[in-house]
C-alpha positions in Angstrom: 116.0 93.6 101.4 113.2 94.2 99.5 112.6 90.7 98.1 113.6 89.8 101.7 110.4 91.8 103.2 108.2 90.4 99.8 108.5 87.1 101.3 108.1 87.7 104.6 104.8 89.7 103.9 103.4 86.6 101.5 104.5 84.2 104.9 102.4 86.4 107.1 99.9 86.6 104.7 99.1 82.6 104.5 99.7 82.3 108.2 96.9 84.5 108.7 94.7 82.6 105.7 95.8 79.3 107.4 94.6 80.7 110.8 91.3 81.9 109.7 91.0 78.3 107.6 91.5 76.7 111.1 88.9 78.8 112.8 86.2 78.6 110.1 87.2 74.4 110.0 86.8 74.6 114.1 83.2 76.4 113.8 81.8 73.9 111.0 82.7 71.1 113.7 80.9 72.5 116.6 78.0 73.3 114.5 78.2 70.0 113.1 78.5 68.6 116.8 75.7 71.0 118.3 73.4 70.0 115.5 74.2 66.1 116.5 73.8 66.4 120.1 70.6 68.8 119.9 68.7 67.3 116.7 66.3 65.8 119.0 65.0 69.1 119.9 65.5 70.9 116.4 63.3 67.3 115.5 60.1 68.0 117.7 60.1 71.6 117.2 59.9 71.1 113.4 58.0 68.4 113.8 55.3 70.0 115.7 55.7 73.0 113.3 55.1 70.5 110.2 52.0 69.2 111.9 50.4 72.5 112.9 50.7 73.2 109.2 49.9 70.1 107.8 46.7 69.7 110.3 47.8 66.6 112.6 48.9 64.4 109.4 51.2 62.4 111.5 49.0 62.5 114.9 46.1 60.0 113.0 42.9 60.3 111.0 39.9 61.5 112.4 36.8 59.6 111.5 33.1 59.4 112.5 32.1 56.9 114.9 28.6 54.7 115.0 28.2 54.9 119.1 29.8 54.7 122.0 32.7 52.2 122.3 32.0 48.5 123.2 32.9 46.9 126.6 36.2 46.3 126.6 35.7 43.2 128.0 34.4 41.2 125.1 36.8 39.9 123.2 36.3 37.2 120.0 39.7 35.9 120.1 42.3 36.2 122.8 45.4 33.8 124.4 44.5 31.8 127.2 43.4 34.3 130.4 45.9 32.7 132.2 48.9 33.7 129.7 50.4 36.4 132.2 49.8 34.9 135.3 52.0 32.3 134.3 54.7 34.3 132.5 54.6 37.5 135.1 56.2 39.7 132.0 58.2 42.9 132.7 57.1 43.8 129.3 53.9 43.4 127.4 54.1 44.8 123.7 50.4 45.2 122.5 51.0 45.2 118.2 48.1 47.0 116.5 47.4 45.2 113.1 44.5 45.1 111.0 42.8 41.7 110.1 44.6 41.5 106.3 47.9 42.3 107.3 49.4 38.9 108.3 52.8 39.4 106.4 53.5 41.9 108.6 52.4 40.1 111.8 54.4 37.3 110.7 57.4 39.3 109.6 57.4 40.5 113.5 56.6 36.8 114.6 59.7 35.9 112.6 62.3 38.8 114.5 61.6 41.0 117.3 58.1 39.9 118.2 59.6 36.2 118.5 61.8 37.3 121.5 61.2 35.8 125.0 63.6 36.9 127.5 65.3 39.8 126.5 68.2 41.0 128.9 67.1 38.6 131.7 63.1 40.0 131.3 60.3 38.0 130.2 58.5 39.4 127.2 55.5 38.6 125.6 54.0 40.4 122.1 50.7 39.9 121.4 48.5 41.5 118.1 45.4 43.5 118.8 42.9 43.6 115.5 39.0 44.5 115.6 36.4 42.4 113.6 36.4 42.7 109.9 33.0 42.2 107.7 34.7 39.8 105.4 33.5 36.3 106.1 36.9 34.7 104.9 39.6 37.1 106.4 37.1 36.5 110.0 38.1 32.6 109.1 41.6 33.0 108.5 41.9 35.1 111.8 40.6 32.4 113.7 43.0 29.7 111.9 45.8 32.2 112.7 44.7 32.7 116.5 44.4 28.7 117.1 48.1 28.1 115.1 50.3 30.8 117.0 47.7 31.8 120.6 48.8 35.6 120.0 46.0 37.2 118.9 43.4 39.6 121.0 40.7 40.6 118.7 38.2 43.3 120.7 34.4 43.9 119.4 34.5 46.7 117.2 34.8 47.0 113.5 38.8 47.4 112.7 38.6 50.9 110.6 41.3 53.5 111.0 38.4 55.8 112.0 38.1 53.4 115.3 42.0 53.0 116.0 40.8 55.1 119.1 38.7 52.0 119.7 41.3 49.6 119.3 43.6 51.5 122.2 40.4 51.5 124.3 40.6 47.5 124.0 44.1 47.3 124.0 43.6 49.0 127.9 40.8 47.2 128.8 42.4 43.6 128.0 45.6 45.3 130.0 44.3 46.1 133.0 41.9 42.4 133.4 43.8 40.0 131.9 48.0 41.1 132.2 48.1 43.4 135.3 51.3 41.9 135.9 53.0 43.0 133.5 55.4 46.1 134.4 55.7 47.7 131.2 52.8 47.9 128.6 54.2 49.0 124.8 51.8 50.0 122.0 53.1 49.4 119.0 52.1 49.7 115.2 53.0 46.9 113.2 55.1 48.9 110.1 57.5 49.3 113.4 61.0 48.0 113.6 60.9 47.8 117.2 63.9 46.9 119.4 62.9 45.3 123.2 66.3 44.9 124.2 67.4 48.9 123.5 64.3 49.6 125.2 64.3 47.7 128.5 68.2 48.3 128.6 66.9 52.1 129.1 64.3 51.3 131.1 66.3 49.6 133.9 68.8 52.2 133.5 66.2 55.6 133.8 63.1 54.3 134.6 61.0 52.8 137.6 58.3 50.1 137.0 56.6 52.1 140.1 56.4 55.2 138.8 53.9 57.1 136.3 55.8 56.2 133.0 54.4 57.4 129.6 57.1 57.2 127.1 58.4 58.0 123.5 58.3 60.3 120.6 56.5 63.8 122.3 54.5 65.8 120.3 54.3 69.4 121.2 51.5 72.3 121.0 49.5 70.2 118.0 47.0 72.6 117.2 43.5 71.1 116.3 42.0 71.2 112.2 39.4 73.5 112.3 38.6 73.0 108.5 35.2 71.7 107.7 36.7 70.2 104.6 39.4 68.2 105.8 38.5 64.8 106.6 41.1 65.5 110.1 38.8 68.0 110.7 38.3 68.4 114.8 35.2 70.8 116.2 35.7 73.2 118.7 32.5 71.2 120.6 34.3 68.3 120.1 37.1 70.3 121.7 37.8 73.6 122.5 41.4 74.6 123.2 43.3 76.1 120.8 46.2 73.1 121.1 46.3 69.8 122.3 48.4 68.4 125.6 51.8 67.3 124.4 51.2 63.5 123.3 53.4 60.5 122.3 53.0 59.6 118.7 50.8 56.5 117.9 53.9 54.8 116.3 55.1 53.1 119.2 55.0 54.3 122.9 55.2 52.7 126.3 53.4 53.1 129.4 54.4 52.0 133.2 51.9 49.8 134.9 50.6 52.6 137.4 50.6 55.1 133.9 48.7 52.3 132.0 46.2 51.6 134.8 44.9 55.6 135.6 44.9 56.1 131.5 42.4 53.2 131.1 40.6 54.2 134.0 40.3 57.8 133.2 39.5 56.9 129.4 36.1 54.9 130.8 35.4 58.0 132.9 36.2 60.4 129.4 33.4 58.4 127.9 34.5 59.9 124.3 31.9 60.9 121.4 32.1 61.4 117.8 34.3 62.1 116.3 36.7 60.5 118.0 40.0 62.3 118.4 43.2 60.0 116.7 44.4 57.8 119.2 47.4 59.1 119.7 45.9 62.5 121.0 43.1 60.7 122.9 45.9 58.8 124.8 47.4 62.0 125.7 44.2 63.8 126.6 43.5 61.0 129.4 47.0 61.0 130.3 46.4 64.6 131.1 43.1 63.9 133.2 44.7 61.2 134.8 47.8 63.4 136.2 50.5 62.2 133.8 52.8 63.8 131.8 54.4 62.2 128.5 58.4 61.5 128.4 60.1 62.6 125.6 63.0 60.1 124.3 65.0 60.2 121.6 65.4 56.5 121.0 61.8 56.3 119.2 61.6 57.7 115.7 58.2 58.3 115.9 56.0 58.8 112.6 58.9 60.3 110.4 60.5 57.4 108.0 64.1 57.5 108.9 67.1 56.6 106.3 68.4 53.5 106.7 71.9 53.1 108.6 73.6 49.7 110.8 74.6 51.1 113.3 71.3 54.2 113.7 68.9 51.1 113.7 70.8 49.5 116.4 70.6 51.8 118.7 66.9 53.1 118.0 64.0 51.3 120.1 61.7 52.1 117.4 61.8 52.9 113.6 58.5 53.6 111.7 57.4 53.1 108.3 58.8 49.4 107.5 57.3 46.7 105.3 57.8 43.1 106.3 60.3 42.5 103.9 62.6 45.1 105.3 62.0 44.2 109.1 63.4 40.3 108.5 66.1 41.6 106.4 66.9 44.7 108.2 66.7 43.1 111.9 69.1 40.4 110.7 71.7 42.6 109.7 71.4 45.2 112.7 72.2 41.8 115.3 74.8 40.7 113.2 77.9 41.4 114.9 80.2 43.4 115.8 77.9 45.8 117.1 78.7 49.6 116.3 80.5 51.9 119.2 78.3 53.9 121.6 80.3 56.8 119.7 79.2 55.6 116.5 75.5 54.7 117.6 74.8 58.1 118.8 76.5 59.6 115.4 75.1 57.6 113.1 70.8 58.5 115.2 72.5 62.4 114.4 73.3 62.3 111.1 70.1 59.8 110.1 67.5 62.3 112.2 69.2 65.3 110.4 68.2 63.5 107.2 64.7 62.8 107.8 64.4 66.1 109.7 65.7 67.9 106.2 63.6 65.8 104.3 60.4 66.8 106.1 61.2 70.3 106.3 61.5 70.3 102.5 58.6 68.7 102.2 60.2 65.3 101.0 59.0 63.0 103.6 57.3 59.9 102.5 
């Protein structure tokens, strides 16, 4: 009897341990599946946290400015004015490149930027650069803009201090030479961008009709008030203690209607130096203009994200990659099969929870 009662005390005992191992294995799994389903929001929080700290590191560089910004409508080099009249895109993708980097404008040529029709939409990608003061880089640009008709060079020196500048031109040639198109995308050209993930969520969510300004939101971005750092931001130059919520510079994309009250109300802003980054600027005329940035988790934003098949696939934008990467890494994301919707959206978790603890342990690249 009393080995009898021995064993059936050690029985209950693990069938209790067993029980509490179930429970304990059940709770990881929700965390685990909470974390996956609401990194997005862990992701701007911290994000917006990181760049409080870090005085707008990822929202641009602020630089001083020699005057006020030129006409918008001068333009060195630039397709034929006729080049959306006759294609009518839904989507416009405006790539902002500086004159050297022609690997990378050919690395995009060369993948996503050589795309047409994407899922039954004309698209058309064109490269926006400013002028450069070197005499044989300003002769290469025009060799490159008479071999491939892509290029829209606008009349300011191409500095990061004047990527505010560049946006300005990038609107400006919008709205007078490709009002037809239905969808504008600014993009950076160290983006892995994906049309077809993006216009596959844009008929699915979004109206061409509508006020559309979408991508990677930044949230309460509080201004550099230190006279030392070069991102520094006076309260003259602006006064509130944050800035509007903003789409990062990366990549973003704007509905006709959006794209056509920004540019008007950035002419009416008639901004001053310094200029605010470009991002931020964007944002602050989106504000005047009445509309509100859309936050979507398919655009990585600035952030460097770790690579993975079947996260890339589903992303519409990935930052930080060089032009070897994009040839090599587009290839192998549309090399079939494709990944599962279940394993899509698993793989953007677990990749985003990587970069998110990267940058929260001040790792990020």
């Amino acid at each position: 009897m009393v080995g009898r009662g021995r064993w059936a005390c050690k029985a209950r005992f693990w069938k209790r341990r067993c029980s509490a191992s179930s429970v304990l294995c059940l709770a990881v799994l929700c965390a685990a599946l909470l974390a996956l389903l609401f990194v997005d929001a862990i992701e701007s929080w911290s994000m917006s946290l990181a760049m409080n700290t870090a005085g707008v590191e990822q929202a641009g560089r602020v630089g001083t400015h020699s005057g006020p910004p030129n006409p918008p409508e001068e333009y060195p080099l630039m397709p034929s004015p006729l080049v959306c009249q006759r294609a009518r895109p839904y989507l416009l993708t405006m790539v902002t490149t500086a004159p050297a980097n022609q690997k990378a404008r050919e690395a995009i040529r060369n993948t996503w930027g050589g795309e047409i029709e994407v899922r039954g939409r004309r698209v058309i990608t064109l490269f926006l650069v400013g002028l450069t003061s070197d005499p044989g880089l300003s002769k290469q640009l025009v060799e490159e803009a008479q071999d491939h008709r892509d290029l829209v060079q606008g009349r300011f020196l191409d500095t990061y201090a004047n990527l505010t500048l560049k946006t300005l031109s990038m609107l400006g040639w919008t709205r007078r030479f490709c009002p037809q198109a239905r969808f504008l995308a600014k993009v950076d050209d160290d983006v892995l961008f994906n049309p077809s993930v993006l216009i596959r969520n844009l008929n699915r969510s979004h109206s061409a009709e509508g006020d559309l300004y979408l991508g990677r939101v930044h949230l309460q971005v509080q201004p550099n008030r230190n006279p030392a750092s070069r991102h520094y931001i006076p309260a003259a130059a602006y006064a509130p203690g944050v800035f509007p919520d903003y789409c990062s510079g990366t990549a973003y994309v704007l509905s006709r209607s959006a794209a056509l009250k920004i540019s008007q109300a950035a002419v009416i802003a008639s901004p001053s130096a310094p200029l605010p980054p470009e991002d931020v600027f964007v944002g602050l005329t989106a504000r005047a203009a009445g509309v509100l940035p859309s936050h979507s988790p398919l655009f990585s934003g600035g952030p460097s994200l770790p690579y993975s098949r079947c996260c890339y696939q589903a992303l519409a934008s990935v930052h930080h990659i060089s032009p070897k990467e994009m040839v090599r890494i587009w290839a192998e994301v549309h090399t079939p099969p494709s990944c599962s919707w279940l394993r899509m959206r698993a793989s953007v978790g677990l990749c985003k929870v990587r970069a998110l603890l990267r940058t929260v342990l001040g790792k990020e690249e």
